[in-house]
C-alpha positions, 0 to 999 in steps of 0.5 A: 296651259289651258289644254289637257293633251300634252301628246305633242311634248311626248316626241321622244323615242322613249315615249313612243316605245313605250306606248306601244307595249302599254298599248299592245298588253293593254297596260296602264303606265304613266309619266309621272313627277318632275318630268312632266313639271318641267316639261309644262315649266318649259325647263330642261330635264334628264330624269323620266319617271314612268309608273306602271300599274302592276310590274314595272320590271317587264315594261323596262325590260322590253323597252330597253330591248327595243331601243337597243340599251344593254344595261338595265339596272333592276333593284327587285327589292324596290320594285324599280328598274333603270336605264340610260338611253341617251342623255336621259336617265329613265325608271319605271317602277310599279304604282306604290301605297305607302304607310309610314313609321314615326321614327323612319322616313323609310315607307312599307310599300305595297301595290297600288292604283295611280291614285294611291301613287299620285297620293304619296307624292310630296308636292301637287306639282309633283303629281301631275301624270300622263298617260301612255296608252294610246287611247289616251295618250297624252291626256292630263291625270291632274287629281290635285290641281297641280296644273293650276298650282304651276301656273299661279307659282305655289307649292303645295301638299297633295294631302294634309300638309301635316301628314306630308311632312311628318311621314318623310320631313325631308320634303320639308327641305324640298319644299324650300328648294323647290320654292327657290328654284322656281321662284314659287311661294309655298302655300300658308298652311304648308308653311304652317306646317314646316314651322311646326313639324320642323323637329321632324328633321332630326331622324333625316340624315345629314348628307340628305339635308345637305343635298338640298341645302346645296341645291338651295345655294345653287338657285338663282336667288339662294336667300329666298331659300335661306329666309325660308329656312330661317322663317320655318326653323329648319335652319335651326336644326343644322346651322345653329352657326348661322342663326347666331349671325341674327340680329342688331344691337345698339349700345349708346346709340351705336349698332352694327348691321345684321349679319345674317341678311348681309350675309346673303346679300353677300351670296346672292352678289356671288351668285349673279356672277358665279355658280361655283357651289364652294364660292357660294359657301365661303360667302356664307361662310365669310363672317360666321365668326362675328358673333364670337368676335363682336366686342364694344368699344366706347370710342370706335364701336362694335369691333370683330377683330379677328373674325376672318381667322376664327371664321376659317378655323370654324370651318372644318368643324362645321363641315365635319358636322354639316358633311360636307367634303373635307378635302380641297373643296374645305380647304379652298373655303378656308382660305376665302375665309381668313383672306377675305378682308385683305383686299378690302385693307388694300382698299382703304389703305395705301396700295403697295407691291409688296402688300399686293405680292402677298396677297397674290403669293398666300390666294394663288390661282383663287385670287379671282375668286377671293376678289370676287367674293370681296367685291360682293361683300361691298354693301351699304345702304348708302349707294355714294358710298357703295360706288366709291368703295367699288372705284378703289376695288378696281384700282386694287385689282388693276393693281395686282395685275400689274404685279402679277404681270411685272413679278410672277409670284402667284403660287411662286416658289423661290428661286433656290431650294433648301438643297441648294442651301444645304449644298452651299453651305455644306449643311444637313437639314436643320432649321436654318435652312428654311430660315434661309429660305423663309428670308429668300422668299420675304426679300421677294415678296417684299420687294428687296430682290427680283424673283429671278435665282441670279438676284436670290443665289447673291441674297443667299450669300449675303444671308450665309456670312450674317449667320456666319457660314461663309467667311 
């Protein structure tokens, strides 16, 4: 990346129209941001940015009618205006001056030069821009040495890295995301400066924090982006649930591992095979309950009985607070949480049909994922141990297929309804009924009649003379 024209990745339509208004009204208009980031990272982006020196309006107006859009959003308010065109999303919008106020992320706005534009931006890899105008189109605006920042992989502020995150502390959250993403490092002192300015989050609204947060879970390697998080104390602010999972005890000579690094190893593991957002969640979410569970026992150890039903109770209060989303997505959560220790029972204990039918009756159509998420819990330093353990997994897993296959009862429902049951019997609805039904469906998941209504009806009856409804 040693040239300073980049005229040769501005083939696409957008950029030709626009370069001709700029040019004919003697305009100055850039590309600006992300867009010029990725496209030097040789990365797929859907967002451009064009900054206007002036009205950004009229440049988006007219480019729109020249390409043919219809619709173009205008927020006059902000100075911005937008359009689909394709599969990009584009928005103009006029060179801005910002100045900010302590207890606000929200900026008062002015008009200003692309300096004071380039400025305002959070990170020198942000601020890269390219001219439109055809006497220098293509040509570098690079004030801050953001190119050499991408080529050697750091983020870093524009300005006093204090300034920075003060004025707007969710940067502080989109440095790490950043840094996660692309594998970067954040430069000293601005890591310096998210430790101390990492209070600063609390005026930040949750759902924001959380729209970096997920980005961070969806990177190629999310610990990268949770070690940071934990390193600069931004982690403490929002999930004091996880910083809780820190830390080895010993007490005669016995510890129990760090639950919070297992815990990302556990997610990364996920994330090499997955990029499920609420599959990653529930292997962060796996052991959240260690902590109130960890108990010592002279003769065994550390124990945390009870953690996986505790973690999925946990759940939805960490949601709640965190907003996350409170509907199938927490309850797909919850469920990873409370079963994710049953296949690893099956693991270290004997493999029956009717432990394996439960398990496929109670997971359903995530029992992959469940499988999934425990094979990643598998961890140890001891690699032997590690191999033999992933061995017995796999005849685990073959196992339920074998059932699944054999006996049909993921998501089964039995084969006789509580109004067949009322009917039979000439009853109203009452306890009784789901008793019956309840028992109908142990009987199957245990093995003692085939899930078919021939073999379920004769149980039914049996059951009815037990309780004395048929003589």
């Amino acid at each position: 990346m040693d040239q300073k024209n980049f005229a040769s990745y501005l083939k696409h339509p957008v950029f030709k129209v626009a370069s001709q208004i700029v040019t004919e009204n003697n305009l100055q208009a850039y590309v600006i941001g992300g867009f010029v980031r990725d496209l030097l990272l040789e990365r797929p982006s859907k967002d451009i940015d064009i900054v206007v020196i002036g009205n950004g309006l009229d440049l988006a107006k007219e480019c729109a009618r020249i390409l043919r859009v219809k619709k173009v959003s205008v927020f006059e308010n902000f100075g911005t205006a937008q359009f689909k065109y394709k599969d990009l999303d584009v928005e103009f919008v006029g060179a801005r001056k910002e100045s900010y106020r302590q207890d606000s992320r929200k900026p008062l706005v002015e008009n200003g030069t692309l300096e004071d534009d380039q400025n305002r931006r959070d990170f020198t890899i942000n601020a890269l821009a390219i001219s439109l105008h055809a006497d220098t189109f293509g040509e570098l605006i690079d004030p801050f040495e953001g190119l050499a920042d991408l080529e050697k992989g750091i983020i870093r502020t524009p300005l006093d890295p204090d300034i920075t995150y003060s004025d707007d502390p969710l940067r502080m959250m989109r440095a790490i995301r950043f840094a996660s993403q692309l594998g970067f490092k954040i430069e000293h002192k601005s890591l310096n400066s998210i430790l101390n300015n990492s209070h600063r989050l609390e005026i930040i609204s949750m759902e924001r924090i959380m729209d970096e947060l997920n980005k961070i879970i969806l990177s190629k390697l999310p610990s990268r982006g949770f070690k940071l998080l934990n390193s600069t104390k931004l982690l403490h602010q929002f999930f004091p649930e996880m910083i809780a999972l820190q830390g080895i005890e010993t007490i005669d000579g016995k510890s129990h591992k760090d639950n919070f690094y297992h815990t990302l190893e556990v997610l990364d593991n996920v994330s090499e095979y997955s990029e499920n957002l609420w599959l990653r969640w529930a292997a962060i979410m796996h052991d959240i309950a260690k902590p109130p569970t960890k108990r010592f026992d002279k003769e065994i150890g550390w124990t945390f009985h009870g953690h996986e039903e505790m973690g999925a109770r946990m759940t939805s209060k960490i949601f709640r607070r965190l907003k996350l989303p409170l509907d199938t997505k927490m309850k797909y959560v919850e469920k990873l949480v409370r079963l994710h220790l049953r296949p690893i029972a099956l693991v270290k204990g004997t493999v029956t049909d009717s432990a394996i039918r439960r398990l496929l009756f109670e997971a359903g159509d995530d029992i992959d994922d469940l499988m999934q998420l425990c094979n990643a819990d598998i961890t140890s330093k001891n690699e032997f141990k590690v191999q033999k353990f992933k061995k017995n997994f796999d005849l685990v897993t073959s196992k339920l297929r074998a059932v699944e296959e054999k006996d049909r009862v993921r998501n089964f429902q039995p084969p006789i309804s509580g109004q067949q049951i009322m009917e039979t019997f000439s009853m109203k609805p009452c306890n009784e009924v789901g008793l019956i039904k309840t028992r109908i469906k142990d009987a199957i998941l245990d093995g003692t009649i085939d899930n078919n209504p021939e073999d379920a009806l004769q149980y039914m009856l049996e059951i009815g003379k037990e309780l004395g409804l048929i003589n």
